[in-house]
PDB file as gemmi writes it, atoms N, CA and C in Angstrom:
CRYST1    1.000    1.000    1.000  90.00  90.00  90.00 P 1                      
ATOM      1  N   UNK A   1      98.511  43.685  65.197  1.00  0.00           N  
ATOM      2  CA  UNK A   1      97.344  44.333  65.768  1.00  0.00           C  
ATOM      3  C   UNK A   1      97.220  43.904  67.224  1.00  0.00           C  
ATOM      4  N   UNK A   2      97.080  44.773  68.146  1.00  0.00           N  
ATOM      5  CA  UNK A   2      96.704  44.325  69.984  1.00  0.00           C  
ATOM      6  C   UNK A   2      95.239  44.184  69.954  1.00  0.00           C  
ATOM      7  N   UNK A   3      95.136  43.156  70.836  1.00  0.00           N  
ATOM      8  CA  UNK A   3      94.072  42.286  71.379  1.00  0.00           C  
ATOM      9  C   UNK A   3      93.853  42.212  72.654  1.00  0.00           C  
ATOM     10  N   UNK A   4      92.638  42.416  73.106  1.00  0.00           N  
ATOM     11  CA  UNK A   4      92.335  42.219  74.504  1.00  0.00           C  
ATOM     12  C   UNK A   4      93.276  43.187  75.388  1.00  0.00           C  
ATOM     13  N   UNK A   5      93.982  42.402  76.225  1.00  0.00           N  
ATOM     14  CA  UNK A   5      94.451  42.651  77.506  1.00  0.00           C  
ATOM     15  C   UNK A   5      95.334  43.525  76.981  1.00  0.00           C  
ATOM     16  N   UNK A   6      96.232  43.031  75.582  1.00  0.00           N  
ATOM     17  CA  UNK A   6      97.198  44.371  75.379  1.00  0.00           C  
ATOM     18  C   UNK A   6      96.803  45.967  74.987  1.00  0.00           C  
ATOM     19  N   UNK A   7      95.785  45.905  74.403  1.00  0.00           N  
ATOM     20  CA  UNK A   7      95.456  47.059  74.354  1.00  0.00           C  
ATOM     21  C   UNK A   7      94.558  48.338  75.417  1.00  0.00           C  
ATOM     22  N   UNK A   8      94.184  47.546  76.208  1.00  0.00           N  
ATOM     23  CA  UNK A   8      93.752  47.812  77.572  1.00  0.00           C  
ATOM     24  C   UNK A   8      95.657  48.994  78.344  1.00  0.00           C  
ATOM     25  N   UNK A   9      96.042  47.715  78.178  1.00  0.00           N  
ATOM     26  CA  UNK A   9      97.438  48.437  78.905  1.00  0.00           C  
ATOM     27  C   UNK A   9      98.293  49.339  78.051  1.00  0.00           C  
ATOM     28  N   UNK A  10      98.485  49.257  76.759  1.00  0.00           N  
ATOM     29  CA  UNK A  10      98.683  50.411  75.779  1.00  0.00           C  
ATOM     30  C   UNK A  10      98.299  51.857  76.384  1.00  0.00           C  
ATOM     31  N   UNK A  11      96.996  51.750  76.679  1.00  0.00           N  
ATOM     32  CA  UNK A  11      95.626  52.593  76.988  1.00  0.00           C  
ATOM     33  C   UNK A  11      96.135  53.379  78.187  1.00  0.00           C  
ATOM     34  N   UNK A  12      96.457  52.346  79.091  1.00  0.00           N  
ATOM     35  CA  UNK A  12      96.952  53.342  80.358  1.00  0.00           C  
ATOM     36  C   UNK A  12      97.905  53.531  80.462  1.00  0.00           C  
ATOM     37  N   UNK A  13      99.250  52.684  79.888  1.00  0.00           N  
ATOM     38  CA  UNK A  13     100.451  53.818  79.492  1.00  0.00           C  
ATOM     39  C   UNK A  13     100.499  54.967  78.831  1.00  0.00           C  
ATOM     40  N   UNK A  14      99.772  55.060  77.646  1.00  0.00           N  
ATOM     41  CA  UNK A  14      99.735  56.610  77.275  1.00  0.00           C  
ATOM     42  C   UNK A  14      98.721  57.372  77.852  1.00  0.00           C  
ATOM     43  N   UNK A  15      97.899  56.952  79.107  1.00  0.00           N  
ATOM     44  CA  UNK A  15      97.473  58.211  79.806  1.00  0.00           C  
ATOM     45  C   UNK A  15      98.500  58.626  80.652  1.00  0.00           C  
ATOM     46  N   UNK A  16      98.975  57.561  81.485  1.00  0.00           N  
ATOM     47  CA  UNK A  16     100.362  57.649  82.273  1.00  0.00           C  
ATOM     48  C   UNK A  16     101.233  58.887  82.103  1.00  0.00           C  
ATOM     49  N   UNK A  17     101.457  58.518  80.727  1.00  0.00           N  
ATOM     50  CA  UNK A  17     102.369  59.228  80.154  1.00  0.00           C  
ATOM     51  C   UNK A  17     101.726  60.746  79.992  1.00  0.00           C  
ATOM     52  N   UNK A  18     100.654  61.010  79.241  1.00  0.00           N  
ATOM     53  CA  UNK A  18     100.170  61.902  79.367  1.00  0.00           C  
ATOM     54  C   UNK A  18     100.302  62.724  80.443  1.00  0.00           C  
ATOM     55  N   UNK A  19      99.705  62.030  81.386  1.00  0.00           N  
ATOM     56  CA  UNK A  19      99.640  62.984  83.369  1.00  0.00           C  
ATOM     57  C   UNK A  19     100.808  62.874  83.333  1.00  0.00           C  
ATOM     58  N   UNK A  20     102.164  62.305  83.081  1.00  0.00           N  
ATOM     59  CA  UNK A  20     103.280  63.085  83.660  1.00  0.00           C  
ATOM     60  C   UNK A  20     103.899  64.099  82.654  1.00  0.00           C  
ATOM     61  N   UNK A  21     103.343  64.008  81.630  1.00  0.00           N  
ATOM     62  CA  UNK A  21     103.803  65.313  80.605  1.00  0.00           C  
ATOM     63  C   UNK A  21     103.049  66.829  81.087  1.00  0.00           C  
ATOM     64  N   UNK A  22     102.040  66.362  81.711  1.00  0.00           N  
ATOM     65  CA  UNK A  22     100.972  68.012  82.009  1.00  0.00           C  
ATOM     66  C   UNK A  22     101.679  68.766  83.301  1.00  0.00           C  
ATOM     67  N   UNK A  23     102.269  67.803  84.081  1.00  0.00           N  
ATOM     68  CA  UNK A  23     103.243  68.168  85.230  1.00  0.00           C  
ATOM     69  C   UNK A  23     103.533  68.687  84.933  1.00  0.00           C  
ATOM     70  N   UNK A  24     104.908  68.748  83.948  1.00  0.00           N  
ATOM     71  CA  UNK A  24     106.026  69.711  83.672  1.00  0.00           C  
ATOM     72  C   UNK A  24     105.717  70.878  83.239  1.00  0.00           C  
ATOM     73  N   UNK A  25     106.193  72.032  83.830  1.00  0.00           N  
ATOM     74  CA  UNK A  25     106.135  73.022  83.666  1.00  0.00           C  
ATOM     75  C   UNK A  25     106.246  73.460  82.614  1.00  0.00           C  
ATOM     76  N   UNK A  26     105.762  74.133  81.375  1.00  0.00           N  
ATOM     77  CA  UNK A  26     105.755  74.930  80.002  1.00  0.00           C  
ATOM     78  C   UNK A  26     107.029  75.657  80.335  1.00  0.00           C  
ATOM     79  N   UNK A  27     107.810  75.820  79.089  1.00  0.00           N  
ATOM     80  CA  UNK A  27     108.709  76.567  79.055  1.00  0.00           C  
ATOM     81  C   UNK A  27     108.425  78.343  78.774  1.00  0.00           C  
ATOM     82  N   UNK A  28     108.692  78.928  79.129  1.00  0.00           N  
ATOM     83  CA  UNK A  28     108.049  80.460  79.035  1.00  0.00           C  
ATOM     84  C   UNK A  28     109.271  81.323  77.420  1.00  0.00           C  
ATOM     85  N   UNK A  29     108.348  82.308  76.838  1.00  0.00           N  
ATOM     86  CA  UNK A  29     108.890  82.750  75.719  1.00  0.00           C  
ATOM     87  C   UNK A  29     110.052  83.010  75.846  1.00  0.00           C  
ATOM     88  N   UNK A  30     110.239  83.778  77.204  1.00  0.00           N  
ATOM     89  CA  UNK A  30     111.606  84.580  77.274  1.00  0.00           C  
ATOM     90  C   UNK A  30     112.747  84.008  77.972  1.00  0.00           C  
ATOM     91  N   UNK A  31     112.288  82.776  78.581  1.00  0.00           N  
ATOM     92  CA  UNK A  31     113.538  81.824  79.546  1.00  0.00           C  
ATOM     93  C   UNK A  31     114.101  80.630  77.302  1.00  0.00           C  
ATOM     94  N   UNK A  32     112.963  80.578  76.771  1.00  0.00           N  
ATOM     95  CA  UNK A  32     113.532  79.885  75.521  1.00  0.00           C  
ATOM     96  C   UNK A  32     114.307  80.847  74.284  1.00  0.00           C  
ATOM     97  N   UNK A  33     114.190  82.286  74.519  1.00  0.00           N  
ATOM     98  CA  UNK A  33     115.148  82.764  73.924  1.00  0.00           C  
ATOM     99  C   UNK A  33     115.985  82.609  74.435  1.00  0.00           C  
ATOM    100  N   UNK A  34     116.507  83.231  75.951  1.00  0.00           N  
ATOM    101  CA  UNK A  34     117.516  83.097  76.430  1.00  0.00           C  
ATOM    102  C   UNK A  34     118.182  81.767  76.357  1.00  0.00           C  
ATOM    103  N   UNK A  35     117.776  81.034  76.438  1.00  0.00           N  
ATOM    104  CA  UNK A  35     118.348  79.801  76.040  1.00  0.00           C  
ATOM    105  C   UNK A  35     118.652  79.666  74.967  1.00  0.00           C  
ATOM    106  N   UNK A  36     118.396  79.854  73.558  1.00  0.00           N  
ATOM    107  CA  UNK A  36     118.605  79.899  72.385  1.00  0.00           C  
ATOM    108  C   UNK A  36     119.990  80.486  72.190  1.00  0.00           C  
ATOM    109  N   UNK A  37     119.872  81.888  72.600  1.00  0.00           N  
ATOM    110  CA  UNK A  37     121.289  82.870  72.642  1.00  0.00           C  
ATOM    111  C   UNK A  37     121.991  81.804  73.309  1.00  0.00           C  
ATOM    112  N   UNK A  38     121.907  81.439  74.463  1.00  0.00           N  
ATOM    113  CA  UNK A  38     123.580  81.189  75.070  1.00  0.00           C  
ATOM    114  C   UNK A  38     123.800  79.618  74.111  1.00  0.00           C  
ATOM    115  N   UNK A  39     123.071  78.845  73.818  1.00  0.00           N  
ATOM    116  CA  UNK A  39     123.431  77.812  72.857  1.00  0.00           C  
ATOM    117  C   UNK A  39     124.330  78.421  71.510  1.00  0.00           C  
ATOM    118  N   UNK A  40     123.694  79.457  71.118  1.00  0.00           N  
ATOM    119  CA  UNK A  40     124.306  79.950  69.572  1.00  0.00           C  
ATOM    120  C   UNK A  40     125.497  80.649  70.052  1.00  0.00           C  
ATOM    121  N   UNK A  41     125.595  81.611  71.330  1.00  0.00           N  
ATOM    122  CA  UNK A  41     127.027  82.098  71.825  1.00  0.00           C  
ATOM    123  C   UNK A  41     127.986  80.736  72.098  1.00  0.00           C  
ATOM    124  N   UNK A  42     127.440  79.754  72.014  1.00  0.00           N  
ATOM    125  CA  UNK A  42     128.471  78.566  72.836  1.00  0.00           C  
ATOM    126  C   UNK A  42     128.955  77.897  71.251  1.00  0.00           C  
ATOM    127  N   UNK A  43     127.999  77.632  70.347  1.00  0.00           N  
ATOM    128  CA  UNK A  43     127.854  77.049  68.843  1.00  0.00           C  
ATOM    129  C   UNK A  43     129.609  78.228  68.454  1.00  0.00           C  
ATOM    130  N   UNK A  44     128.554  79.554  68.499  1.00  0.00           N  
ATOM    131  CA  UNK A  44     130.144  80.436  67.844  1.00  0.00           C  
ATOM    132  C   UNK A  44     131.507  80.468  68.659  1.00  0.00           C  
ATOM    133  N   UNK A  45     131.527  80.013  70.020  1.00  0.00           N  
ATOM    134  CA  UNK A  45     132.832  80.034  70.770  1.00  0.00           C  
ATOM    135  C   UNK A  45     133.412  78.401  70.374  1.00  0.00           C  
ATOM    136  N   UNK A  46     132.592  78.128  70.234  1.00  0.00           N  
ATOM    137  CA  UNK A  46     133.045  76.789  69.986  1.00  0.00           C  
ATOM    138  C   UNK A  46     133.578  76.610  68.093  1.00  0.00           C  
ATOM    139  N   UNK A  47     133.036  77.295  67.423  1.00  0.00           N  
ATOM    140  CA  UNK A  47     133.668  77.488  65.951  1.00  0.00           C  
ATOM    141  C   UNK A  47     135.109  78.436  65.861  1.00  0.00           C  
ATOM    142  N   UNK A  48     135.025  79.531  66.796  1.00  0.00           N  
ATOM    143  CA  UNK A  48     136.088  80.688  66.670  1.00  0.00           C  
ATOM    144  C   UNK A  48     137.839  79.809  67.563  1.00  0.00           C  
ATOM    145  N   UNK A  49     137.374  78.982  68.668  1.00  0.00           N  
ATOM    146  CA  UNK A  49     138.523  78.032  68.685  1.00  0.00           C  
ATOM    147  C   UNK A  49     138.887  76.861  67.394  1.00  0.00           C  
ATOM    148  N   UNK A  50     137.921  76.242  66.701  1.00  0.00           N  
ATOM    149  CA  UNK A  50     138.259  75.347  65.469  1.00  0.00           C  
ATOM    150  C   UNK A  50     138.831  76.510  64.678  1.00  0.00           C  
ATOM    151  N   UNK A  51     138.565  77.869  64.440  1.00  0.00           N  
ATOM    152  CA  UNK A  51     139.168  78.586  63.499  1.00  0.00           C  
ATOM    153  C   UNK A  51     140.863  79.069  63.957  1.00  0.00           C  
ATOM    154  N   UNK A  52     140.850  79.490  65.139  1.00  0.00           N  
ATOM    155  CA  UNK A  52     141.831  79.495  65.888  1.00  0.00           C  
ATOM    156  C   UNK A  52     142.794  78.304  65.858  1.00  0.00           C  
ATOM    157  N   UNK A  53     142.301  77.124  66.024  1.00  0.00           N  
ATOM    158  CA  UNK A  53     143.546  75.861  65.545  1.00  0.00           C  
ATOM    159  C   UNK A  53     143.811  75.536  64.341  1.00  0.00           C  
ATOM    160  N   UNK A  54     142.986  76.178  63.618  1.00  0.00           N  
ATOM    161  CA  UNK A  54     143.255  75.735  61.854  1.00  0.00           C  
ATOM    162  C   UNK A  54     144.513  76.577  61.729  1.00  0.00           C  
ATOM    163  N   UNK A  55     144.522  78.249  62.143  1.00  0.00           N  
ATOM    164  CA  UNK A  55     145.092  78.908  61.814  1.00  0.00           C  
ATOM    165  C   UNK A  55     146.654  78.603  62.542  1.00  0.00           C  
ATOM    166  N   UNK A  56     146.911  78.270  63.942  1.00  0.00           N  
ATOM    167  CA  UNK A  56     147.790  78.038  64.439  1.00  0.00           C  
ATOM    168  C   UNK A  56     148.474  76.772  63.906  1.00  0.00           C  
ATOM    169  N   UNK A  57     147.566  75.724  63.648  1.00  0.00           N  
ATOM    170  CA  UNK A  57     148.162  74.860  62.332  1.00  0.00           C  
ATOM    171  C   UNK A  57     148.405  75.001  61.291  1.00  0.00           C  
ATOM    172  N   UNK A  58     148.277  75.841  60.316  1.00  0.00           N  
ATOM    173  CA  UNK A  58     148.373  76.347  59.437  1.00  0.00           C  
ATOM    174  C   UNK A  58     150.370  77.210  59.116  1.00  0.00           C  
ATOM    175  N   UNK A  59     150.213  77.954  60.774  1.00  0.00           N  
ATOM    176  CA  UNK A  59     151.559  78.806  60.659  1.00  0.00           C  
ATOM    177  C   UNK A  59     152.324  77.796  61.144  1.00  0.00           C  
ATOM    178  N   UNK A  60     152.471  76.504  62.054  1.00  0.00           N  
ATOM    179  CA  UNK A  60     153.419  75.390  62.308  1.00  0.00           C  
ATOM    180  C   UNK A  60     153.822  74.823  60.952  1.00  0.00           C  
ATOM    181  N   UNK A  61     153.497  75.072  60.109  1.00  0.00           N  
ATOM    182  CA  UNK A  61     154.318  74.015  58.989  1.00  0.00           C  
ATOM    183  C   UNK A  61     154.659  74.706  58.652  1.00  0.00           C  
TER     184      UNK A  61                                                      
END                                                                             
């Protein structure tokens, strides 16, 4: 449990923290889809080469 002086400073680190979270700009609906897509286009380019080396390993033996 904090006592005294520590909880005093607890106190103003998470306002701290707070005021620099209100700074940052909100992310907007349509900049977080777009972002979504190119993560899941990168997720599937990145699976269709693992499928691509299975298969090219596959015909080497």
């Amino acid at each position: 449990m904090t006592r005294g002086n520590q909880r005093d400073q607890d106190r103003l680190k998470a306002q701290k923290k707070a005021a620099a979270n209100a700074k940052k700009p909100k992310e907007s609906a349509t900049s977080l889809a777009k972002r979504k897509e190119a993560d899941a286009d990168a997720l599937r380019a990145k699976q269709k080469r693992k499928e691509d080396e299975q298969k090219a390993g596959a015909t080497a033996k």
